[in-house]
VEXBA-585127 format. One record per residue (C-alpha): x negated, y negated, z; residue in one letter. Coordinates in steps of 0.1 Angstrom, whole numbers, plus 5000, padded with zeros to 4 digits. Each point is the difference from the previous one (the first is absolute). Layout:
<pt east="X" north="Y" up="Z" type="A"/>
...
***
This chain:
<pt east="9828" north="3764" up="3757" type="X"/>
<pt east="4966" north="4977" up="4999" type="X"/>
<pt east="4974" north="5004" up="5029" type="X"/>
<pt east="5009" north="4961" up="5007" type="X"/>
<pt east="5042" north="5004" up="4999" type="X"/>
<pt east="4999" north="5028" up="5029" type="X"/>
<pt east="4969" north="4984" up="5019" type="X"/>
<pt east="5016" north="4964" up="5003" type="X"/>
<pt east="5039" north="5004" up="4984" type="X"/>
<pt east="4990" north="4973" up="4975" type="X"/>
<pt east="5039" north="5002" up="4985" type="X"/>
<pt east="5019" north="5003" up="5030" type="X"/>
<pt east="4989" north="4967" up="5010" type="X"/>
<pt east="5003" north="4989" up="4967" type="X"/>
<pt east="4965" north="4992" up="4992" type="X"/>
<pt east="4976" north="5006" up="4973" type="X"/>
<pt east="4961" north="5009" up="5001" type="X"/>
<pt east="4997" north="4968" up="4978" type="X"/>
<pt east="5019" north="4981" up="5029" type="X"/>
<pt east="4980" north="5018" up="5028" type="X"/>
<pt east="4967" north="4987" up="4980" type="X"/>
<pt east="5011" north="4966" up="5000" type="X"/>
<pt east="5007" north="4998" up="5033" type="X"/>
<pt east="4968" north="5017" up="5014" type="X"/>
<pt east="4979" north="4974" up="4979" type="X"/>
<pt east="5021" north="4974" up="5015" type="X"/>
<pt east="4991" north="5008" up="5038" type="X"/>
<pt east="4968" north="5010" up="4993" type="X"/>
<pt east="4997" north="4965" up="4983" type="X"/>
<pt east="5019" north="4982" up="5031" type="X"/>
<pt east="4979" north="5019" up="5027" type="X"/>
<pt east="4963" north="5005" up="4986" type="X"/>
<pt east="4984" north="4974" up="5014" type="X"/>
<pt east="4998" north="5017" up="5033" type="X"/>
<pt east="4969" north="5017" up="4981" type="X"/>
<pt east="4983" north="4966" up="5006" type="X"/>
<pt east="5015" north="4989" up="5028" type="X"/>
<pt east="4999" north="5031" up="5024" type="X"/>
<pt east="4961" north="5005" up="4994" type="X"/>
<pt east="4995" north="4956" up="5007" type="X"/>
<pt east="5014" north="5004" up="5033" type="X"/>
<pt east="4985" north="5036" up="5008" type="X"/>
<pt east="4969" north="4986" up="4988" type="X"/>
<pt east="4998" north="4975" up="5031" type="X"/>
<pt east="5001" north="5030" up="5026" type="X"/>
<pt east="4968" north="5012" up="4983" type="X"/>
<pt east="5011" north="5029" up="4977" type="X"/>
<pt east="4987" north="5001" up="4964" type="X"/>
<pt east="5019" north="4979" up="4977" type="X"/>
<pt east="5000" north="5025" up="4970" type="X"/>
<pt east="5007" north="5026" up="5023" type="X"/>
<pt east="5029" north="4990" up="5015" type="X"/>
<pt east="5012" north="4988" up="4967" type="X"/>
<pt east="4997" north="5038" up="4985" type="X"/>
<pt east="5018" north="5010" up="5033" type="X"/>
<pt east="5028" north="4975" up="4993" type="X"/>
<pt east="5007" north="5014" up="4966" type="X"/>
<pt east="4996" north="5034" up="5011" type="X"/>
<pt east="5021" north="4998" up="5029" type="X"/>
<pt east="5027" north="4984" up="4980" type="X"/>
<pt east="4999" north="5019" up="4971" type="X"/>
<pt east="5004" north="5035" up="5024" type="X"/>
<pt east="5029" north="4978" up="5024" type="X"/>
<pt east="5023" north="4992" up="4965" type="X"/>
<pt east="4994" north="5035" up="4986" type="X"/>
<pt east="5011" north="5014" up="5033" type="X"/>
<pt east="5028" north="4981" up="4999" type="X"/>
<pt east="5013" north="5008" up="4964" type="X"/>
<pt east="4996" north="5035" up="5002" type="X"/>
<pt east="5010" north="5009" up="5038" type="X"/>
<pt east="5030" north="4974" up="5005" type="X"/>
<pt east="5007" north="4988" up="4965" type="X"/>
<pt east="5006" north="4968" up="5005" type="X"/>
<pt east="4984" north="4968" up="4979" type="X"/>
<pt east="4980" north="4986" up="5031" type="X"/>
<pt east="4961" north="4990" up="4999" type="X"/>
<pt east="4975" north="5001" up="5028" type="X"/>
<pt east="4967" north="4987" up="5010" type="X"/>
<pt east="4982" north="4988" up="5025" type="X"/>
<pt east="5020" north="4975" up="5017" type="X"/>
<pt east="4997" north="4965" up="5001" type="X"/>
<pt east="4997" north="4986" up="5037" type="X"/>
<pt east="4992" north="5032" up="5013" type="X"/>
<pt east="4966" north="5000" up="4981" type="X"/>
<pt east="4994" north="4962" up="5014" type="X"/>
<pt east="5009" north="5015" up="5040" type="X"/>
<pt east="4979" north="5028" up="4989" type="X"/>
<pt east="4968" north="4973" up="4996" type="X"/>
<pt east="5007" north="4968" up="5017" type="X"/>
<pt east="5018" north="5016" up="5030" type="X"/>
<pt east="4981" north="5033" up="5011" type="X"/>
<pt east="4965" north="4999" up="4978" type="X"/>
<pt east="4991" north="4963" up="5006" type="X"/>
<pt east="5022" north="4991" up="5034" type="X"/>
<pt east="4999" north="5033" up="5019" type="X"/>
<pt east="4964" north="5014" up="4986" type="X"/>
<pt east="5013" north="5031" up="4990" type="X"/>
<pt east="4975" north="5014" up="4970" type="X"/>
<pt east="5022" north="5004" up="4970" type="X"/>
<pt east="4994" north="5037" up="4994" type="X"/>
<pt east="5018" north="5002" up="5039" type="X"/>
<pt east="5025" north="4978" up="4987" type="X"/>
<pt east="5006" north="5024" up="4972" type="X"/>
<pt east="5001" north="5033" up="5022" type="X"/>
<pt east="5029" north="4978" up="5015" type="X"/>
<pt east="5019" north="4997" up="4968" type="X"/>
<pt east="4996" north="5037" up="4996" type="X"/>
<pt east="5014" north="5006" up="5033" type="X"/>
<pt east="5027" north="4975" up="4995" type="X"/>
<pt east="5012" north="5020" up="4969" type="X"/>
<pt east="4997" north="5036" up="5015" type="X"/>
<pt east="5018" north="4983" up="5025" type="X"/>
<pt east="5028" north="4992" up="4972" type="X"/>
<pt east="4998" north="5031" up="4986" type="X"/>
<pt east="5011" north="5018" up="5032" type="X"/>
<pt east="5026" north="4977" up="5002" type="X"/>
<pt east="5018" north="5000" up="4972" type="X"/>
<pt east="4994" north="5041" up="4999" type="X"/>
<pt east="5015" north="5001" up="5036" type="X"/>
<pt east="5027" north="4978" up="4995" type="X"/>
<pt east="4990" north="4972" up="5026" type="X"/>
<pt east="4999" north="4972" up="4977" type="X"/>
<pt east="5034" north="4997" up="4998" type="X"/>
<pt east="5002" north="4993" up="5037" type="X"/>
<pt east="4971" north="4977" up="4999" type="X"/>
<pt east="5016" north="4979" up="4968" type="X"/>
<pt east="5037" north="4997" up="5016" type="X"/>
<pt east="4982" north="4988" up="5033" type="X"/>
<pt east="4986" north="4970" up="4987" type="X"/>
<pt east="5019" north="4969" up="4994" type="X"/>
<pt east="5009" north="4991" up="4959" type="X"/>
<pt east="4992" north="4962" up="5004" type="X"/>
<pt east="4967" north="5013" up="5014" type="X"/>
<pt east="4989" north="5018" up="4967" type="X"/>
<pt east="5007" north="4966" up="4982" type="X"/>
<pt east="4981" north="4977" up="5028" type="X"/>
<pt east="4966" north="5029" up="4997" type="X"/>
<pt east="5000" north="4994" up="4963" type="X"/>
<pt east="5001" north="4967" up="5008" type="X"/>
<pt east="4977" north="4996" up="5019" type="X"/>
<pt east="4975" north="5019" up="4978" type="X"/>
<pt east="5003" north="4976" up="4972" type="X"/>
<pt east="4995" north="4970" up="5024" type="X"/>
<pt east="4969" north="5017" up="5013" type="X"/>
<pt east="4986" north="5013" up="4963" type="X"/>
<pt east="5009" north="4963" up="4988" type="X"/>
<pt east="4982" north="4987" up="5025" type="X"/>
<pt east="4971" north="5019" up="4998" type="X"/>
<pt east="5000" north="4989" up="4958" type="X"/>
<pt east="5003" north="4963" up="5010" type="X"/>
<pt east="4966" north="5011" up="5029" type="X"/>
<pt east="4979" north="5017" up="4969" type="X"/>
<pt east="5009" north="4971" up="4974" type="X"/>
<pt east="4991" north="4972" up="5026" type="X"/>
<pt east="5025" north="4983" up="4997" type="X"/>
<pt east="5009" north="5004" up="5038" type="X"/>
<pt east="4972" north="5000" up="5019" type="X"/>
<pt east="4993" north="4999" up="5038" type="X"/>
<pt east="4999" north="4969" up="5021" type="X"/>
<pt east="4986" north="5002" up="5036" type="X"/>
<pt east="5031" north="4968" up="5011" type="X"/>
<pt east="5034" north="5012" up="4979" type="X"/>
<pt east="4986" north="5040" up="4999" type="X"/>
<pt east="5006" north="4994" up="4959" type="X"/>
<pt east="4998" north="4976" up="4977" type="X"/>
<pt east="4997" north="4996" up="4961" type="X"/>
<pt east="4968" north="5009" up="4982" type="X"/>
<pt east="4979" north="4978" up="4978" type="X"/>
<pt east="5022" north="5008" up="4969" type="X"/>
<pt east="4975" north="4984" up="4975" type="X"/>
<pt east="4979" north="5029" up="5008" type="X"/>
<pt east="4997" north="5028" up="4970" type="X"/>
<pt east="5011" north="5030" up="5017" type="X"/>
<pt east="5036" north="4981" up="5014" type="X"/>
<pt east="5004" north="4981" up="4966" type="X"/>
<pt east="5003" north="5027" up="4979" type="X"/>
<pt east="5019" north="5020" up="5023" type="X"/>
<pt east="5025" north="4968" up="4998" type="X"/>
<pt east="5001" north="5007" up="4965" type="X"/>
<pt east="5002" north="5035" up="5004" type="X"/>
<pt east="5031" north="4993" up="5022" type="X"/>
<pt east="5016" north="4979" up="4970" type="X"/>
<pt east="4989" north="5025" up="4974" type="X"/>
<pt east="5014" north="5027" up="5020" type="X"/>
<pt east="5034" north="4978" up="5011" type="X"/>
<pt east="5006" north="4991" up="4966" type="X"/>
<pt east="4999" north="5036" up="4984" type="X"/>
<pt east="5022" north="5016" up="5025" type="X"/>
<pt east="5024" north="4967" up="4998" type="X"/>
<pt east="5004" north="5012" up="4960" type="X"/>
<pt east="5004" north="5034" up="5011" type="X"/>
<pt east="4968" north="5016" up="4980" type="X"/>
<pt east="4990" north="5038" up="5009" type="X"/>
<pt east="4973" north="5003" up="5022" type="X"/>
<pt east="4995" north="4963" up="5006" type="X"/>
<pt east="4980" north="5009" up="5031" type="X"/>
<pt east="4973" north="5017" up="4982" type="X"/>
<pt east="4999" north="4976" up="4973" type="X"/>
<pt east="4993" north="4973" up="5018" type="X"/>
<pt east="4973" north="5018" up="5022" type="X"/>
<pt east="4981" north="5011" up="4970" type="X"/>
<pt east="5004" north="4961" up="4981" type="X"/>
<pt east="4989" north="4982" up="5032" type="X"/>
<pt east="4974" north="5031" up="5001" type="X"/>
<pt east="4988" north="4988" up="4964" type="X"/>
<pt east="4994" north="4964" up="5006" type="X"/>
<pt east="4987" north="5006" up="5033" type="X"/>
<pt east="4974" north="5024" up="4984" type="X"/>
<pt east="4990" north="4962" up="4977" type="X"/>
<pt east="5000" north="4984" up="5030" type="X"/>
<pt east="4972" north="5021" up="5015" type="X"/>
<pt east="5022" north="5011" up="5029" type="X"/>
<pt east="4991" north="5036" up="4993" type="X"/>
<pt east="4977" north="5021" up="4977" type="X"/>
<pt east="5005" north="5033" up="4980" type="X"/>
<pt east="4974" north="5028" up="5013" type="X"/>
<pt east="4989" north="5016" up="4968" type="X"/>
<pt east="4997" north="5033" up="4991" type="X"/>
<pt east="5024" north="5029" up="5002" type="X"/>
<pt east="5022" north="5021" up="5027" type="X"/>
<pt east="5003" north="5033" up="5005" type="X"/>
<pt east="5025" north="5010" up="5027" type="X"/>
<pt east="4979" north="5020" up="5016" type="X"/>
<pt east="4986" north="4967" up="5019" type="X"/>
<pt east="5034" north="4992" up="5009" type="X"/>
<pt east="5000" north="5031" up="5029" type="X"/>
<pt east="4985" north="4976" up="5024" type="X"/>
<pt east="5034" north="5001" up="5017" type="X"/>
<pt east="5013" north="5032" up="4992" type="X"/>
<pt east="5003" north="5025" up="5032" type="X"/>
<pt east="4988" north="4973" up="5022" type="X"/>
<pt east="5024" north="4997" up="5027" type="X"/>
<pt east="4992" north="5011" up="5034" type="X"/>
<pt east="5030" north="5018" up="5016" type="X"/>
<pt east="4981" north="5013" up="5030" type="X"/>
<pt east="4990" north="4960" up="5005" type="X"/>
<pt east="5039" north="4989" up="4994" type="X"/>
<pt east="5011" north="5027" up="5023" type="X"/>
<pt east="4969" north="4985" up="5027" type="X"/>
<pt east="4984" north="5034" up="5005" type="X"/>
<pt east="4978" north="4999" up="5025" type="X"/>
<pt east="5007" north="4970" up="5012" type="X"/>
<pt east="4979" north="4979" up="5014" type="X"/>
<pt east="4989" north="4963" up="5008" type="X"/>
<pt east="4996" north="4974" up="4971" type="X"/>
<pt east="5011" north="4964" up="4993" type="X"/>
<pt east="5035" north="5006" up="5005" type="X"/>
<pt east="4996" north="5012" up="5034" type="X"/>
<pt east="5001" north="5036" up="5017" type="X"/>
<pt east="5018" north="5034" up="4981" type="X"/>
<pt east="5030" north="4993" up="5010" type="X"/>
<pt east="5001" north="4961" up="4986" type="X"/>
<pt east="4986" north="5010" up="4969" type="X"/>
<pt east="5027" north="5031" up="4997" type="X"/>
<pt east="5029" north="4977" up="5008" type="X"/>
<pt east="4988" north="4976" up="4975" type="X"/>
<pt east="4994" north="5025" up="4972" type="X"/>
<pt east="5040" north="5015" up="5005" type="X"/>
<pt east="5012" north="4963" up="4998" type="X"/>
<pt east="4984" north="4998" up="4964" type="X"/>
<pt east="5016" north="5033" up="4992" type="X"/>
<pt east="5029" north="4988" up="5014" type="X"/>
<pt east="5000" north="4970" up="4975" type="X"/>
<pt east="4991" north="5015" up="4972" type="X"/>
<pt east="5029" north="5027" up="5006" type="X"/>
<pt east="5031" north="4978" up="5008" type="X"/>
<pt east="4988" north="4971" up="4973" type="X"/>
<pt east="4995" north="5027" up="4973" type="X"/>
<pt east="5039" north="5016" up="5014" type="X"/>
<pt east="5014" north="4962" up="4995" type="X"/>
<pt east="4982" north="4994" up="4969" type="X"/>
<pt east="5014" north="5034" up="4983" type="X"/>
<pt east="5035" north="4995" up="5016" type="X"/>
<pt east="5002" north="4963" up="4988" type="X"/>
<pt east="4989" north="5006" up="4969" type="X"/>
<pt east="5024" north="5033" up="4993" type="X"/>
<pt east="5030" north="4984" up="5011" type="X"/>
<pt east="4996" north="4968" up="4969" type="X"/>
<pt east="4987" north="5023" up="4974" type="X"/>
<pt east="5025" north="5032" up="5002" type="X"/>
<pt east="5028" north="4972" up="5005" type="X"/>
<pt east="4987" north="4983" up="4965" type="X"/>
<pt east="4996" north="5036" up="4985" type="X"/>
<pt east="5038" north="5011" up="5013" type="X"/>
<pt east="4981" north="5026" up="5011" type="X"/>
<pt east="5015" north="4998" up="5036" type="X"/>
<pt east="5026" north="5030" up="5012" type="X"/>
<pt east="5035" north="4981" up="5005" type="X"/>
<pt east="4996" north="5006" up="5037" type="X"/>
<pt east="4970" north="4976" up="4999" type="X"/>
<pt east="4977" north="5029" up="5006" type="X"/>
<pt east="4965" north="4999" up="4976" type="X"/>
<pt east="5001" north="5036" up="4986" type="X"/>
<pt east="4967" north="5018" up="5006" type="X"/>
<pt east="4993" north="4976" up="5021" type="X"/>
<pt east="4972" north="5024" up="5017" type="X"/>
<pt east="4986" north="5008" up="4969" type="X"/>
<pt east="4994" north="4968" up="4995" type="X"/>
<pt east="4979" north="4992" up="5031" type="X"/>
<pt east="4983" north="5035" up="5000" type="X"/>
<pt east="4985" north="4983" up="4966" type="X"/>
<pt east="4992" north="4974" up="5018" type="X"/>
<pt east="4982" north="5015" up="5032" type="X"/>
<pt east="4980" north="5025" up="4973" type="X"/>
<pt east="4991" north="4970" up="4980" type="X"/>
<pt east="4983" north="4984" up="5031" type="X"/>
<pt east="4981" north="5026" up="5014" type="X"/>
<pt east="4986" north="5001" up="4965" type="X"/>
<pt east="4996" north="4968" up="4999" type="X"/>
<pt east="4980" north="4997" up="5031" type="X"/>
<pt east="4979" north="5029" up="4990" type="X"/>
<pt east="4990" north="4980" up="4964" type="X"/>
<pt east="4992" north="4972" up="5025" type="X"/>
<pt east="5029" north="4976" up="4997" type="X"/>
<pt east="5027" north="4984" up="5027" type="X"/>
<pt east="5038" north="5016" up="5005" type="X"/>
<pt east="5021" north="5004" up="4965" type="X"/>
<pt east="5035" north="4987" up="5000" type="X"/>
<pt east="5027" north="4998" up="4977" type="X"/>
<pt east="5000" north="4967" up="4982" type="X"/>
<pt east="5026" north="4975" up="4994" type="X"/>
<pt east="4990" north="4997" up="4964" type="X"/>
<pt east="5012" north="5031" up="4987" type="X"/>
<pt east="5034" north="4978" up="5000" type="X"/>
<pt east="4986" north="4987" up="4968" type="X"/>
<pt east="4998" north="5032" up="4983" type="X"/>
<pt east="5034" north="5008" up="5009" type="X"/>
<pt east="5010" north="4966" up="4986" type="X"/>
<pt east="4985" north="5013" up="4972" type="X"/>
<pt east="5023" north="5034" up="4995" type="X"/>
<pt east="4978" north="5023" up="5025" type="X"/>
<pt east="5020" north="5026" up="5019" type="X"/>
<pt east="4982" north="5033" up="5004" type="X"/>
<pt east="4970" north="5011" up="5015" type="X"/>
<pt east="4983" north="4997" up="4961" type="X"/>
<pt east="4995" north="4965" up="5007" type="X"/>
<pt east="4983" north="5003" up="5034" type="X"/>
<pt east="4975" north="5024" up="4977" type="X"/>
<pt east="4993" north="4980" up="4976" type="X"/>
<pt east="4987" north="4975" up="5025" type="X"/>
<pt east="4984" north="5022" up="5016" type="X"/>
<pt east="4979" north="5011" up="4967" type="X"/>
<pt east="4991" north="4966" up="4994" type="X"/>
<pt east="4986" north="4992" up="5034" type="X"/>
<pt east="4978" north="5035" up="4993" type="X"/>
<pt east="4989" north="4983" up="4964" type="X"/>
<pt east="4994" north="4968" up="5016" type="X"/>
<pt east="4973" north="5022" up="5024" type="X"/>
<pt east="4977" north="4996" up="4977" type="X"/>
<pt east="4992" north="4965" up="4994" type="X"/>
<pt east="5005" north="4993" up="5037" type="X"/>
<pt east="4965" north="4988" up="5011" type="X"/>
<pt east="5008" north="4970" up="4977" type="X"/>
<pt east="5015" north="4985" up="5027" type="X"/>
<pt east="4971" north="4992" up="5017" type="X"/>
<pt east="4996" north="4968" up="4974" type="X"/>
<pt east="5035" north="4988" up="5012" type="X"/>
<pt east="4992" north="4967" up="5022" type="X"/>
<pt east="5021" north="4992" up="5033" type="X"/>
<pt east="5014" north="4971" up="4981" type="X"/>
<pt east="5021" north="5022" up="4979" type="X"/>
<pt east="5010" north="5024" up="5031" type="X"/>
<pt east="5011" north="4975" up="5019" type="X"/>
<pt east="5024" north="4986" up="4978" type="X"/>
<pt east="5018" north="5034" up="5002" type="X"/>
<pt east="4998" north="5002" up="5035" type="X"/>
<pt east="5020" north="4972" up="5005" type="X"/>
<pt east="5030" north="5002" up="4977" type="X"/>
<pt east="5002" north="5036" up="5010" type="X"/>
<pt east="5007" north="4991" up="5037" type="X"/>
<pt east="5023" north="4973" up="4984" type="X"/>
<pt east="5018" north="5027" up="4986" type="X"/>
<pt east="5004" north="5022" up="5033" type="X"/>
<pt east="5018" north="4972" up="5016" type="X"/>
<pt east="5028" north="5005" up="4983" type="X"/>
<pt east="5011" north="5028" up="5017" type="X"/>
<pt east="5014" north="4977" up="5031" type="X"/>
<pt east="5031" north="4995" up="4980" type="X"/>
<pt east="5009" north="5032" up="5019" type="X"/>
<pt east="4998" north="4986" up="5035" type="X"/>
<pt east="5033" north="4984" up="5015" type="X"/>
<pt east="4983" north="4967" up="5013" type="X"/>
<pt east="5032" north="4987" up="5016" type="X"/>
<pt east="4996" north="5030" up="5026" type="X"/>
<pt east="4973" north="4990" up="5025" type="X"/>
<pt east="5002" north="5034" up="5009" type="X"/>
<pt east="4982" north="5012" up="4965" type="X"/>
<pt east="4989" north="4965" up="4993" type="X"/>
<pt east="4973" north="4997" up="5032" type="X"/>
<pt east="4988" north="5035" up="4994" type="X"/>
<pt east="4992" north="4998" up="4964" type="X"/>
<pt east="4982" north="4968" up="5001" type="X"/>
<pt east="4977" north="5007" up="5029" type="X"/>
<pt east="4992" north="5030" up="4974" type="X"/>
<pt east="4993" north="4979" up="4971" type="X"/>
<pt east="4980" north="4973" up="5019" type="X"/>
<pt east="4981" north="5019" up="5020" type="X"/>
<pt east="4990" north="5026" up="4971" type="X"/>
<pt east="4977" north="4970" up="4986" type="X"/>
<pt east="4990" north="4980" up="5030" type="X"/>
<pt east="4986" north="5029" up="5017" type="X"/>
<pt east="4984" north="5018" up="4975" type="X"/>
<pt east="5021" north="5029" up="5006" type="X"/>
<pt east="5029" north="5021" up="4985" type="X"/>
<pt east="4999" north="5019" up="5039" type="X"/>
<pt east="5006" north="4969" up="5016" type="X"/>
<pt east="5027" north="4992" up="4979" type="X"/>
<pt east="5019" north="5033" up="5004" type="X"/>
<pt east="4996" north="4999" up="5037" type="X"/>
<pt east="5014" north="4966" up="5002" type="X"/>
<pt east="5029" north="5010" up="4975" type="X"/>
<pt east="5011" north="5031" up="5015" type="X"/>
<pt east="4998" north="4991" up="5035" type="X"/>
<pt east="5017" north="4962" up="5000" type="X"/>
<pt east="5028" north="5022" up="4979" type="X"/>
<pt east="5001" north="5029" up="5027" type="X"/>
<pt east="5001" north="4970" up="5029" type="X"/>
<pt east="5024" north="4981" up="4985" type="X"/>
<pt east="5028" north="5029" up="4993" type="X"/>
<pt east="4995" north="5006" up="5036" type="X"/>
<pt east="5008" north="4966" up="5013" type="X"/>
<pt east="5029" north="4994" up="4977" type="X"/>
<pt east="5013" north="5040" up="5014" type="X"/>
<pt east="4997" north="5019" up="4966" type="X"/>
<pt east="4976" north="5023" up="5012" type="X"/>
<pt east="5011" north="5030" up="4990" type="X"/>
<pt east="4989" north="5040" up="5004" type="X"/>
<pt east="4994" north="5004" up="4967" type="X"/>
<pt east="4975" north="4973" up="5005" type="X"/>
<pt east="4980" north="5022" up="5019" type="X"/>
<pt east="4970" north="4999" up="4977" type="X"/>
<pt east="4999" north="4963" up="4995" type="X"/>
<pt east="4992" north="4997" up="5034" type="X"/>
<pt east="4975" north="5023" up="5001" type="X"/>
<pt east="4985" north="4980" up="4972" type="X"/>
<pt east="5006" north="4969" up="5022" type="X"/>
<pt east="4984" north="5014" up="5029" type="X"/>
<pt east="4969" north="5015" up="4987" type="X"/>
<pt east="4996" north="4961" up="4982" type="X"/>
<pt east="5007" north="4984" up="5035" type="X"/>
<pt east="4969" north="5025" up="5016" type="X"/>
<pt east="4978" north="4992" up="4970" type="X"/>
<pt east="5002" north="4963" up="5007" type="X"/>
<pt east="4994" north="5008" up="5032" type="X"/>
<pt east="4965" north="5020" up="4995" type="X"/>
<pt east="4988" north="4974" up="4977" type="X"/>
<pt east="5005" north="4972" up="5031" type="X"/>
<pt east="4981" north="5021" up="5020" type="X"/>
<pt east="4974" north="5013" up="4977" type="X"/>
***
C-alpha cells in the first residue's frame, strides 16, 4: 500500500491522485486572490505590503497542509476575509492599536482556540449560540467588506448632509473598478475557474497603461519580506504593564484588547463552523447522525494555522468556502487540501509582485466577494421575529458601525432578550445569557467611558 492510499484512504472514498490534483488546482484557482487582496487591506494598517503578502501564502500554505494531513478532509484555509478588514479598519485605524499589538491579539485568539478545542469547550461555546446568527455574522461581513470596496474604489464617498453619497464615477480609480466589477461579474456568471483572480490581474494590466500604478524594478529576495515575521507583541496584546495611553487607563485599554480577541475568536469559530457544515454536506462526508467526523481535528488545524499565521505577520486563518469548488471538482481527501496548500507555498515566491496591483483591481473583489457572503441568510427563518430582529440588527450593524463586536453584541443579546420575553428561556441556555450579560455591561462601559 502507497504512502498516499494509507495517509488519506484515496480508494475508500473513491478517489484518485489524478482527481485530488484537479481539485486542489481548482480551489487554489477559486481562492488565490486573497494573496492580493489580504496584503491591500493589511497594507492600510501600515504593515509592509510584500510582507504581509509572503505571510498570506505562508500562513495558507501551512493552514491547508495541516488540514490534509491531521484531519484529512479537502478543506483550504487562509487568512480570512472580513476578519483581515476588522483587523485594519476596526482596531489599527479606529481604536489605534499598532498592528504588531493587533497581531499579538490574533496569536492570543488562536492559543485561545487551541485550548479550546484541546479541552473540549468549543462544543459548549458552538451549541450556545444561535444558527440564524452564524448566517446574519457572515452577513454582515460581506456588507461591511463590500462596503469598504465601494469606500477604496470611490464610488461611495462621504457626504457631511446624507453621511454617504455616490462618488465622482468619471474618476480613473472608480471607472475601472466599474469595469473591474463587470469583468469580474461576467466571468463568474460563465462559471470560469478562478474568475476572481482573473479579473484582478486584467483590470491590474490596463491599470498598469493607465498609469494608475508602476512596476519597481529589480529583483526580490525573500529575505526582505521578514519585515513582518515575529512581529507581534503578545506582552502588548496581553497589556503588560499597563498603563495610561490614548485609550484611556490599564484597565480600558485591557478590556478593549480581550474584546478584539474576543472577535477574532468567535468570528473565526462561526466562519469554520459555517463553512464545515456546506462543504462536508457537498463531500457526503458528514456521519449519518449529522456529526462532522474529526471535527476537532479539523479546528486544531485551524487554531495551529493562526498562531502561525500571526507569527509570519498576517490576520486569523479560516477555512474557506471555496474549497466547495474543489469538491465539485471530485476532491474528497485530505490530498486535495495539500495540494493547495503546496501551491500557496509556490506562489511565496513571486509574492512581492503584488505591490504593482492598483486599488482599482482590489476593489472590484471586495465587493462581489461580500456579495457572495450574503447568501448565507437563506438560512434565517424571516417569518419568525424572534430570529428575524436578531439577525438583522447583526447584519446592519456589522457595516454601519465599523464593527463585527458590535454586531455580535447586538445579535446575541436582542436573541437572549427576546427568548426571555416570549418564556423560552431555558437552563440549558445558561451560557447565552452569560454572553448576553457580559454584551449588556460592555455597552454599558462604553456609555460611560
Amino acid at each position: 500500500m502507497s504512502f498516499l492510499e494509507r495517509q488519506f484512504g484515496l480508494k475508500a472514498q473513491g478517489t484518485s491522485l489524478r482527481t485530488e490534483a484537479l481539485a486542489g488546482f481548482t480551489t487554489f484557482l477559486t481562492m488565490a486572490y486573497i494573496v492580493i487582496v489580504n496584503p491591500a487591506i493589511l497594507g492600510q494598517a501600515g504593515m509592509p505590503v510584500a510582507a504581509v503578502a509572503a505571510a498570506t501564502c505562508l500562513a495558507a500554505g501551512i493552514g491547508c497542509i495541516l488540514m490534509g494531513l491531521i484531519a484529512n478532509y479537502p478543506i483550504a484555509l487562509a487568512p480570512g476575509m472580513g476578519l483581515n478588514a476588522y483587523f485594519t479598519y476596526t482596531v489599527v485605524i479606529g481604536m489605534g492599536v499598532p498592528w504588531q499589538t493587533a497581531l499579538g491579539c490574533v496569536f492570543l485568539s488562536g492559543v485561545a482556540f487551541l485550548v479550546l478545542t484541546v479541552a473540549g469547550i468549543r462544543q459548549l461555546i458552538v451549541g450556545a449560540i444561535p444558527r440564524p446568527l452564524f448566517s446574519a455574522v457572515a452577513a454582515g461581513v460581506g456588507l461591511f467588506i463590500a462596503f469598504i470596496g465601494l469606500k477604496e474604489a470611490g464610488i461611495i464617498v462621504a457626504n457631511p448632509a446624507t453621511t454617504v453619497a455616490l462618488g465622482d464615477l468619471t474618476t480613473p480609480t472608480a471607472a475601472l473598478a466599474l469595469a473591474g466589477l463587470l469583468i469580474i461579474g461576467a466571468l463568474m456568471v460563465w462559471r470560469v475557474k478562478g474568475a476572481i483572480l482573473i479579473g484582478i490581474v486584467a483590470v491590474a494590466v490596463i491599470g498598469w497603461f493607465m498609469g494608475l500604478t508602476k512596476i519597481a524594478p529589480g529583483g526580490y529576495g525573500l529575505a526582505e519580506l521578514s519585515a513582518t515575521a515575529f512581529k507581534l507583541d503578545v506582552p502588548a496584546a496581553l497589556n503588560l504593564g499597563g498603563g495610561p495611553n490614548h485609550l484611556g487607563g490599564g484597565m480600558a485599554m485591557a478590556m478593549t484588547l480581550a474584546e478584539i480577541v474576543f472577535v477574532f475568536l468567535f468570528v473565526d469559530l462561526f466562519d469554520n463552523v459555517g463553512t464545515l457544515v456546506a462543504v462536508t454536506k457537498k463531500a457526503g462526508l458528514v456521519a449519518p447522525d449529522g456529526s462532522i467526523p474529526r471535527l476537532n481535528r479539523i479546528l486544531l488545524a485551524d487554531s495551529v494555522a493562526t498562531i502561525a499565521g500571526s507569527m509570519a505577520g498576517t490576520s486569523t486563518v479560516v477555512s474557506y468556502i471555496e474549497s466547495a469548488s474543489g469538491v465539485q471538482a471530485g476532491g474528497r481527501t485530505g490530498l486535495t487540501a495539500v495540494i493547495v496548500g503546496l501551491l500557496f507555498l509556490l506562489t511565496l515566491f513571486f509574492a512581492p509582485l503584488v505591490q504593482a496591483i492598483p486599488t482599482a483591481a482590489t476593489a472590484p473583489a471586495l465587493i462581489l466577494v461580500g456579495a457572495m457572503m450574503i447568501g448565507a441568510l437563506k438560512e434565517v427563518d424571516w417569518e419568525d421575529p424572534g430570529v428575524a430582529i436578531p439577525a438583522f440588527l447583526t447584519v446592519i450593524t456589522i457595516p454601519l458601525t465599523f464593527s463585527i463586536a458590535n454586531g455580535l453584541a447586538f445579535g446575541i443579546t436582542s436573541y437572549a432578550l427576546l427568548k426571555l420575553v416570549r418564556g423560552q428561556a431555558r437552563p440549558s441556555d445558561w451560557l447565552l445569557y452569560v454572553l448576553a450579560a457580559l454584551f449588556v455591561a460592555r455597552f454599558i462601559y462604553m456609555g460611560a467611558a
